[in-house]
C-alpha positions, 0 to 999 in steps of 0.5 A: 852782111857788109855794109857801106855807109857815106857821110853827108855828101857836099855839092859837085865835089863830094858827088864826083868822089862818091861816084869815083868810089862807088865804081871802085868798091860797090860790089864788095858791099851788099848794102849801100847808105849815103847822106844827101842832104848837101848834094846840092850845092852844099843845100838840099839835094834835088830829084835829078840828083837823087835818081843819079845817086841811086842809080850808082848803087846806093840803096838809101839816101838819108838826111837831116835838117837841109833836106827841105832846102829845095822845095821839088823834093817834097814831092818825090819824099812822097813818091820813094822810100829810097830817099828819107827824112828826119822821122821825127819831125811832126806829123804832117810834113812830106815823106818818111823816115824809115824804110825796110829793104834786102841787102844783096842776099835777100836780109832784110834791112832797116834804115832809120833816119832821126835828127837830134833837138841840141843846137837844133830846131825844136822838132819830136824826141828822137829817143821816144820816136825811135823806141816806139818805131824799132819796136814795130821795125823788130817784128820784121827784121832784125838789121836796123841802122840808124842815120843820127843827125845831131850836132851833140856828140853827148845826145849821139852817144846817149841815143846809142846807149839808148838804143845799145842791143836794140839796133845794129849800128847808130852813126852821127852826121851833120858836123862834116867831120869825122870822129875818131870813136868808133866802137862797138857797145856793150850790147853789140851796138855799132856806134860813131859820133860823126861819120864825116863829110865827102868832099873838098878838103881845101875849104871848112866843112865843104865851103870856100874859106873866104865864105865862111871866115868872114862870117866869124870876123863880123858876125854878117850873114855870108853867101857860102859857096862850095870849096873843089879839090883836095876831095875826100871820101868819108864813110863807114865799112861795117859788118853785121851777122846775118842772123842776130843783126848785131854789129861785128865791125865798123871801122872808118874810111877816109881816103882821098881821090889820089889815096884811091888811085884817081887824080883829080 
């Protein structure tokens, strides 16, 4: 099973680069996972864009602590399982945080999506959740992999080792910058600590840099506005065996538009 995996997209630039390289590499992966939460202008991501989104071929839209920025989503949370938040938030919030689907041949496939509680709003343990939903999950299918947003490479890694020979892959998103530890656990886990962001390499994590400086200089609150060119694409080609589920390659991406052959 071969797997493509993209860090968190941010606004117009990260989704033109997305599209550009869904259009490219698409059908040579039999399952698809993006990271949605800055779709939308580099905060929330809205419905029209996450129909637009699995529309090119994206099978999963996972998120983190940005997905309730636009408040139309929470309906359509309700309505799709194509599209997650964190499943550790508490009971009672909009939508959910897993879902099992079939890869191109018809393998069952699980996508978890947690959010860590380091440098992060007080929400459920993430470890205590996942233990007792890939027990359930492993009763039907033995792919699962999970979409860790945490800001803490130290509680990534510790969820990995956690969850090492129990689930297929464990990445980290949220810091918008590509780690460069990929490797696969002990127990055959896949394992990165940040997948990386797709987007405008011009600026700071997606944003213009003249709306984010001044926010260290001073200590103000700044409008942050999104940053254009010099897009890159951040991602994950991963390659699971079909029948046990454990990971047998990860291997980063990260490519820019005029590194793909198209000139932005």
């Amino acid at each position: 099973m071969k797997v493509l995996v993209i860090g968190d997209v941010v606004g117009n630039p990260g989704r033109k680069t997305l599209k550009a390289y869904l259009d490219k590499y698409k059908n040579s992966y039999d399952f698809i996972i993006v990271n949605g939460e800055n779709a939308a202008a580099g905060f929330g991501i809205t419905a029209k864009l996450c129909d637009e989104i699995l529309d090119w071929g994206v099978n999963v839209i996972t998120s983190g602590n940005h997905i309730w920025d636009k408040r139309e989503i929470y309906d359509y949370l309700e309505r799709s399982n194509r599209v997650l938040r964190p499943h550790n938030y508490p009971n009672g919030v909009p939508g959910t945080g897993y879902t099992i689907l079939k890869d191109k041949k018809g393998n069952k496939i699980a996508v978890v999506s947690l959010q860590g509680r380091v440098f992060m709003p007080p929400i459920d343990c993430p470890f205590t959740v996942a233990n007792s939903l890939i027990e359930e999950i492993r009763k039907e299918c033995k792919h699962i992999i999970i979409d860790f947003h945490a800001e803490a490479t130290s509680e990534k890694l510790a969820l990995a080792n956690y969850l090492d020979g129990k689930v297929s892959v464990v990445y980290g998103t949220h810091t918008h910058v590509q780690t460069a530890d990929n490797k696969i656990l002990l127990e055959g886990t896949g394992y990165i600590s940040d997948v990386g962001m797709t987007g405008s390499d011009n600026g700071i994590i997606g944003m213009r840099k003249e709306s984010i400086i001044p926010k260290f200089l001073t200590a103000l609150p700044q409008k942050f506005e999104i940053a254009e060119g010099k897009e890159r694409i951040n991602g994950l080609d991963i390659e699971l065996d079909d029948e046990t589920g454990e990971c047998k390659k990860i291997e980063r991406i990260n490519l820019s538009l005029i590194e793909l052959g198209i000139f932005n």
